[in-house]
C-alpha positions as CSV (number, residue, x, y, z in Angstrom):
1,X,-62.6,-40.7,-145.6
2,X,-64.9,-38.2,-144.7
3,X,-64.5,-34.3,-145.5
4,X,-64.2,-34.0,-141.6
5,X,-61.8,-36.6,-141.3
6,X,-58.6,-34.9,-140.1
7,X,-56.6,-37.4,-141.4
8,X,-55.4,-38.2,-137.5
9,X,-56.2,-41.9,-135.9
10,X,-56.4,-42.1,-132.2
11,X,-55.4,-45.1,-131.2
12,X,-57.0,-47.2,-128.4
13,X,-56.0,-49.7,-125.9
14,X,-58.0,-52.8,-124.1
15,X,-58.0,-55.6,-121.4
16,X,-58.4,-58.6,-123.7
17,X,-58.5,-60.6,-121.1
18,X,-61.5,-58.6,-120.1
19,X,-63.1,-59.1,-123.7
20,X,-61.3,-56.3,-125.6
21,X,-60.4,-56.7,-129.0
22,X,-57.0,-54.7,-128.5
23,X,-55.8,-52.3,-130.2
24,X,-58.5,-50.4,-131.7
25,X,-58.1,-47.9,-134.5
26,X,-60.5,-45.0,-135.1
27,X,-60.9,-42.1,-137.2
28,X,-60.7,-38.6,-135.9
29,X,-63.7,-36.0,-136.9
30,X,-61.7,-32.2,-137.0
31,X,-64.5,-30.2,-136.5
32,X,-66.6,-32.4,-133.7
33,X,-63.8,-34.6,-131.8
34,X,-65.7,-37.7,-132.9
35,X,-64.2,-41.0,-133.3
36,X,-65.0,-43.9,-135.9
37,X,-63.5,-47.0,-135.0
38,X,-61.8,-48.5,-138.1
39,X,-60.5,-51.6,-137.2
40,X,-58.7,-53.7,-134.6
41,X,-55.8,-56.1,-134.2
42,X,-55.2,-58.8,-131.0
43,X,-51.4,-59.5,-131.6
44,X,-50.9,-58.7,-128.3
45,X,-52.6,-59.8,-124.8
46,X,-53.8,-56.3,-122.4
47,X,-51.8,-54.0,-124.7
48,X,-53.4,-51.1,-121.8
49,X,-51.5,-48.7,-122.0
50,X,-49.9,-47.2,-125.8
51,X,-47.3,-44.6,-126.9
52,X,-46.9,-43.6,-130.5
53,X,-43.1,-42.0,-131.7
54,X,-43.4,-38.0,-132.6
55,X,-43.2,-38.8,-136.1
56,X,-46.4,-41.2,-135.9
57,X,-44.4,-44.3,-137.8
58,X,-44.4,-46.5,-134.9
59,X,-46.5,-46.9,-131.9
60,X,-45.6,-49.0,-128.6
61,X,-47.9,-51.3,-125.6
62,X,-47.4,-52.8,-123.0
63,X,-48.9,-56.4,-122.1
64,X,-50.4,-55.8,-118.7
65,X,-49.7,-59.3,-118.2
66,X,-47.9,-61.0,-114.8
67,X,-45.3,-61.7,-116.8
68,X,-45.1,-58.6,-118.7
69,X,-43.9,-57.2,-121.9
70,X,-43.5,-54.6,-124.4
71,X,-44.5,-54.7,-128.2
72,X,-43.7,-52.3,-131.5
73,X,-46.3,-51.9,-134.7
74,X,-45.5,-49.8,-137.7
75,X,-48.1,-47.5,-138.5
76,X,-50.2,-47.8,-141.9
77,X,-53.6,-47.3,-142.9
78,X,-54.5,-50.8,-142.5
79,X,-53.8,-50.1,-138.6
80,X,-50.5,-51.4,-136.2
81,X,-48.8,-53.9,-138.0
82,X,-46.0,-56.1,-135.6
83,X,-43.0,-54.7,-135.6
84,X,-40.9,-57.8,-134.4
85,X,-42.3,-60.2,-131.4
86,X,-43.4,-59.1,-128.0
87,X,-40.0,-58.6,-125.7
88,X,-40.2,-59.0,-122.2
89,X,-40.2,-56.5,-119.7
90,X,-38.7,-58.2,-116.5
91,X,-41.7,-56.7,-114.7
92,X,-45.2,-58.3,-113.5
93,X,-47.8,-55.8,-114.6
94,X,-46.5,-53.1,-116.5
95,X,-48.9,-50.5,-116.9
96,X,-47.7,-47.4,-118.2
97,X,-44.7,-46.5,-120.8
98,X,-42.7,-43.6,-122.7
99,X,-40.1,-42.6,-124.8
100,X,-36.8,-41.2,-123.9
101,X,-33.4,-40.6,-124.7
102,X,-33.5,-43.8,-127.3
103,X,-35.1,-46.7,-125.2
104,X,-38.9,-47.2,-124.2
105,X,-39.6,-47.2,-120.6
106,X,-42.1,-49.5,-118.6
107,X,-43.9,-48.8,-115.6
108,X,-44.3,-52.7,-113.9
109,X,-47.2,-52.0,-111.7
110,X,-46.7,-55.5,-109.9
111,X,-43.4,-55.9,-109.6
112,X,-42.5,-52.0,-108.6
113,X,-39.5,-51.3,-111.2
114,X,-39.0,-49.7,-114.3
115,X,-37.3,-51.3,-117.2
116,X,-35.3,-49.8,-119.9
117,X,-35.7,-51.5,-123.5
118,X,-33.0,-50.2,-126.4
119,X,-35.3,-49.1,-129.5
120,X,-33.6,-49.9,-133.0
121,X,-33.1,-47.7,-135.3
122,X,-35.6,-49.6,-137.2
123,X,-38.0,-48.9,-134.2
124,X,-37.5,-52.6,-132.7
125,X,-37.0,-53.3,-129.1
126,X,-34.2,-55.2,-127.7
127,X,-34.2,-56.7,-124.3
128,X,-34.0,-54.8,-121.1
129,X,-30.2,-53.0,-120.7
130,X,-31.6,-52.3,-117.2
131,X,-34.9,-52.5,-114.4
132,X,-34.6,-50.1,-111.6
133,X,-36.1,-51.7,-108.6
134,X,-37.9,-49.5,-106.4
135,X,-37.9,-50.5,-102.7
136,X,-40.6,-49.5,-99.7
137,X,-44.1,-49.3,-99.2
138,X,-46.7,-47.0,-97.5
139,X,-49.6,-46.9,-95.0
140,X,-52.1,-48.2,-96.8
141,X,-52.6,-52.0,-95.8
142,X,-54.3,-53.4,-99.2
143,X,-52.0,-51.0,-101.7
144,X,-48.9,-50.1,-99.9
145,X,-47.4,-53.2,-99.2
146,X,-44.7,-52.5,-101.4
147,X,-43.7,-50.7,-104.4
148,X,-46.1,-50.3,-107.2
149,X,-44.6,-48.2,-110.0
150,X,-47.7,-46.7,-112.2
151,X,-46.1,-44.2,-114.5
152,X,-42.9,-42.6,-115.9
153,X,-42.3,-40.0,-118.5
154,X,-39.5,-37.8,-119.4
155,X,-39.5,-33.9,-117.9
156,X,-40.6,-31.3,-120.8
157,X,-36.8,-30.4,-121.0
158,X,-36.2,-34.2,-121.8
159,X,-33.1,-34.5,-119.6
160,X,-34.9,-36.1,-116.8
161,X,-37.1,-38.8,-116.6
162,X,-39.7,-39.0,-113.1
163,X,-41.2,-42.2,-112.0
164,X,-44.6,-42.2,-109.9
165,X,-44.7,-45.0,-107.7
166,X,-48.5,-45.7,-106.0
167,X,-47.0,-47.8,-103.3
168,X,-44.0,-45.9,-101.7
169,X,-45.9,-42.5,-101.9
170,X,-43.2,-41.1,-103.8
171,X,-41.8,-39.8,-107.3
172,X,-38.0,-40.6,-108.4
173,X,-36.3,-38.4,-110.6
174,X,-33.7,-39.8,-113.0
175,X,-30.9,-39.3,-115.2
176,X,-28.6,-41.3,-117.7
177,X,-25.9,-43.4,-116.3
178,X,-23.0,-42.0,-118.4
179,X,-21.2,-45.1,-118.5
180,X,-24.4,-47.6,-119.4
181,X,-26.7,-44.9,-121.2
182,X,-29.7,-46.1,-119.0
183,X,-31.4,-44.3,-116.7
184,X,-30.4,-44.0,-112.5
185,X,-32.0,-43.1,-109.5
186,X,-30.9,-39.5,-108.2
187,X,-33.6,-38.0,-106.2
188,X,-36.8,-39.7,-104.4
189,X,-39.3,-37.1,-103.4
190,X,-41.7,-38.1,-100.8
191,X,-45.5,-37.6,-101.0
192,X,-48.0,-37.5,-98.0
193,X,-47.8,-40.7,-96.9
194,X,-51.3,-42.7,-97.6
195,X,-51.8,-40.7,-100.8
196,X,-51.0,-43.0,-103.7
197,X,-49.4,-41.2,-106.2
198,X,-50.7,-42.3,-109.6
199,X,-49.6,-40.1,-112.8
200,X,-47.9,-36.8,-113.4
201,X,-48.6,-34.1,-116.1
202,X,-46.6,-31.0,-116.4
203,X,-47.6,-27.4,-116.8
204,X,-47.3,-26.1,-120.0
205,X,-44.6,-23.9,-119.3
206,X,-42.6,-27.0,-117.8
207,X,-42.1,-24.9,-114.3
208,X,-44.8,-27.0,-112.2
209,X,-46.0,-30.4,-112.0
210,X,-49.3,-31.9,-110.6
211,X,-49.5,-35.3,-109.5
212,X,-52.8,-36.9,-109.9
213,X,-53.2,-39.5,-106.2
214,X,-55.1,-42.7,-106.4
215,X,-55.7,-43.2,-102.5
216,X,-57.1,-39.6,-101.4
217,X,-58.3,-38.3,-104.6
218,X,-56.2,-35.1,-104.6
219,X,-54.1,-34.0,-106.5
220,X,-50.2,-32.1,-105.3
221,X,-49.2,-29.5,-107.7
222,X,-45.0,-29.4,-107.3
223,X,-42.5,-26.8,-108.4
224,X,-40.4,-28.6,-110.5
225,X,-36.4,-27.0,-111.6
226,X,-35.2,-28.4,-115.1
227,X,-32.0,-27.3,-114.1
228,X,-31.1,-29.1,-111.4
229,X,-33.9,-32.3,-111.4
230,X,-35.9,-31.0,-108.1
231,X,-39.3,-31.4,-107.7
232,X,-40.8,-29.8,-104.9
233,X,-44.4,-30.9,-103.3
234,X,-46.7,-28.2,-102.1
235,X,-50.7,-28.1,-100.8
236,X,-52.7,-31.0,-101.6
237,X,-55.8,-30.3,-103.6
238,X,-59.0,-32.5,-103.6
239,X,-60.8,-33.2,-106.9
240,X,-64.1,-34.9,-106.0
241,X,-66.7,-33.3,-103.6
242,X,-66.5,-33.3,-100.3
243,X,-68.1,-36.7,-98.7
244,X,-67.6,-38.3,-102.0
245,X,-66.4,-42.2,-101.3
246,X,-64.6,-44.8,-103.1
247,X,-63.6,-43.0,-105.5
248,X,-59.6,-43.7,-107.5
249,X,-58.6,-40.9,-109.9
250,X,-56.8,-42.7,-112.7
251,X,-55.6,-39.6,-115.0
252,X,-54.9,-35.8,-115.1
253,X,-54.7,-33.6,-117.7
254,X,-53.7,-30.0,-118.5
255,X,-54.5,-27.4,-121.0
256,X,-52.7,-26.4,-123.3
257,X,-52.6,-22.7,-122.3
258,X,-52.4,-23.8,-118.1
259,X,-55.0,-22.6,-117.4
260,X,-57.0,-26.1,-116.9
261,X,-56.4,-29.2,-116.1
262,X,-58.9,-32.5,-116.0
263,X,-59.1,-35.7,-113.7
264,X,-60.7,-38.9,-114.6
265,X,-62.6,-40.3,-111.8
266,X,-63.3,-43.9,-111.0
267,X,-66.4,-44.2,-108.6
268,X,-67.6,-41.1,-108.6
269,X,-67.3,-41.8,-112.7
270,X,-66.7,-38.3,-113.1
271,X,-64.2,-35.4,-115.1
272,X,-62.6,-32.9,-112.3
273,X,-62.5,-29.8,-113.7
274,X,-59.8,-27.8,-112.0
275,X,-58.8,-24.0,-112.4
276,X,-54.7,-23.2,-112.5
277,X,-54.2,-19.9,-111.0
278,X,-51.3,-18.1,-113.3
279,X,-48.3,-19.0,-110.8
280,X,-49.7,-22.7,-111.4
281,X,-49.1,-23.5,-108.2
282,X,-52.8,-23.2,-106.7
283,X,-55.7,-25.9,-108.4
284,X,-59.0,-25.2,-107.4
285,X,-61.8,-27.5,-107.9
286,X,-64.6,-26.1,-110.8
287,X,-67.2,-28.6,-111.3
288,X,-67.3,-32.1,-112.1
289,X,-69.0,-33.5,-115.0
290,X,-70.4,-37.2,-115.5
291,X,-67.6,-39.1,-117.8
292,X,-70.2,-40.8,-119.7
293,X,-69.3,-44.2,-118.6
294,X,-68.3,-46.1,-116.1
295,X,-64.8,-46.8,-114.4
296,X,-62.7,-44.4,-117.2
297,X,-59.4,-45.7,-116.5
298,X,-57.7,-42.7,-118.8
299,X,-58.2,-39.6,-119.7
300,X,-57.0,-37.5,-123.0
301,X,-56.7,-34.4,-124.5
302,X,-56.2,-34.2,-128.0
303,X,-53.4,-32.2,-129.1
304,X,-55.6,-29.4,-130.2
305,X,-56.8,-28.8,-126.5
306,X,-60.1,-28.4,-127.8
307,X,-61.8,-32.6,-126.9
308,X,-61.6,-34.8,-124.1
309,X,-61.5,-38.4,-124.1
310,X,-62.5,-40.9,-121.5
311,X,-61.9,-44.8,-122.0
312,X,-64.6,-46.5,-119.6
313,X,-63.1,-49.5,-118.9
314,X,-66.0,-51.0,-117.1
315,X,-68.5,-49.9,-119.1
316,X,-66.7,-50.6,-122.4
317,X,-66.7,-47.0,-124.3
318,X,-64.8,-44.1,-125.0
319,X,-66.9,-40.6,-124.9
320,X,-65.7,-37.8,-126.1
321,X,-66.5,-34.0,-125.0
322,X,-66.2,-30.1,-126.3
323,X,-64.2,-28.3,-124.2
324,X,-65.1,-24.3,-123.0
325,X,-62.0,-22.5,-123.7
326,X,-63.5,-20.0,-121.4
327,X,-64.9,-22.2,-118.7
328,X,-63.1,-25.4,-118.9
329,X,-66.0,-27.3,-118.4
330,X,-66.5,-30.0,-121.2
331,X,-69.8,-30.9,-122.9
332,X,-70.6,-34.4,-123.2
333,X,-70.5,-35.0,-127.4
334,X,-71.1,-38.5,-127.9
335,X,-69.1,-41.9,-127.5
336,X,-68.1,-45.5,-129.4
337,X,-68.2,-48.9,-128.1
338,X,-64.4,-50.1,-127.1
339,X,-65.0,-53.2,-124.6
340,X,-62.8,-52.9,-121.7
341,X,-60.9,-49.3,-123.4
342,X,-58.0,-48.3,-121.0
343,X,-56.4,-45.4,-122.9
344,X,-56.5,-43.1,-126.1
345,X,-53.4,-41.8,-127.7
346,X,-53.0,-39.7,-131.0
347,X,-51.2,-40.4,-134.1
């Protein structure tokens, strides 16, 4: 371990259908942000997306497979070990997932639903107690055709949980069934049709939310109401330059102060940088920056606020950047190869 190593491993998932080697392990430099890949493990087909427990014992994928699934590792310094065999998700294409109020939580991309998987207290999963279907569709004639769930994670208070769904234009907020312990539908707030809703990141203070939109590159910053579970749209921001084409934002990202927040760009291969006035209601669009790479599928900021990281699927790298605390704009520092990387957590 080097006198720079902080100790911390980020943790990376990859397509390995796409000729990643899964879940790759890398070393965390405190002082630059840079990465040294450690080692890898394959239990687990397109584990894409990842989500470690607070404590950093156990860490959790998804299998971005069409018949989907969700897997546990313990944590040691050899890497994820498997924690128990890959449970199924009842989803096609899971893509996203989180932790809250005792069960892990899926995003199935394909089949537009969230499931609900018990976590032991050993940190094993059991099988679905419940998949919310989502129903509808949207304008778009290649990506609306139906529902296409992309993320979920609970609100900052951690009485709510909000699912984005791509395909219906739209974010549900839920809450616990009382009598099952799983999660219900009890509000569906509509988007501007067309836009594709992708992710969500809260604001700091857990008062706003900005919704990061796959089909118009924009994103809609929302007042959101711990108290009573409403989230309220408002102006639509773009994130890209005007005339810019093809482009699908994949990821957002806020400071931890508010003042900031960061899109990854697909296309336009690109990091938004995007100003939060004080009320963090208004974004304006800063500068954009190249991301290094091509195609970065996910965007993250280490807990420190002070490094970006882009996984490139396409181009199979994750880059890392120094962030101006006074600017916001990050400066490129240097990257590792991660064939087909589709996300960086912390641990």
């Amino acid at each position: 371990m080097s006198t720079t190593d902080s100790g911390q491993r980020a943790y990376i998932g990859s397509f390995t259908s796409a000729g990643g080697r899964g879940i790759v392990t890398a070393a965390v430099d405190a002082r630059t942000g840079a990465l040294t890949p450690l080692h890898a493990t394959d239990e687990v087909p397109d584990p894409s997306y990842l989500a470690p427990t607070p404590d950093g014992r156990h860490l959790y994928a998804v299998s971005e497979t069409s018949d989907g699934a969700a897997a546990a590792f313990t944590l040691t310094e050899n890497g994820p070990v498997p924690l128990g065999v890959p449970v199924p998700v009842r989803g096609a294409g899971p893509t996203h997932l989180t932790l809250w109020a005792g069960h892990l939580l899926t995003a199935n991309y394909t089949s537009g639903s969230v499931s609900a998987l018990p976590v032991r207290a050993d940190g094993t999963l059991a099988e679905p107690a419940a998949v919310l279907r989502h129903e509808g569709g949207g304008p778009h004639p290649g990506r609306q055709e139906g529902p296409h769930a992309h993320a979920v994670l609970p609100d900052p208070s951690g009485r709510r949980l909000l699912s984005v769904d791509l395909g219906t234009d739209s974010v549900r907020v839920c809450e616990l069934a009382p009598a099952t312990g799983v999660p219900a539908v009890r509000h569906e707030v509509r988007l501007r049709p067309g836009s594709g809703p992708r992710h969500l990141a809260f604001h700091p203070r857990g008062d706003h939310a900005y919704v990061i939109n796959e089909l118009s590159s924009t994103v809609t910053p929302c007042r959101w109401d711990a108290a009573t579970g409403t989230l309220t749209p408002l102006a639509e921001t773009a994130i890209v330059p005007p005339g810019t084409d093809d482009n699908h934002p994949s990821e957002l990202v806020v400071s931890p102060d508010g003042r900031f927040a960061w899109a990854a760009n697909r296309g336009h291969d690109s990091i938004s940088v995007l100003a939060v006035d004080p009320s963090g209601e208004n974004l304006s669009l800063v500068t954009t920056v190249p991301c290094g790479g091509h195609w970065p599928r996910d965007l993250a900021l280490h807990p420190g606020g002070r490094h970006l990281y882009a996984a490139n699927e396409r181009s199979g790298d994750v880059t890392w950047f120094s962030v101006d605390t006074a600017t916001g704009v990050p400066e490129a520092g240097g990257s590792i190869e991660v064939p087909a990387a589709s996300c960086v957590v912390f641990a």
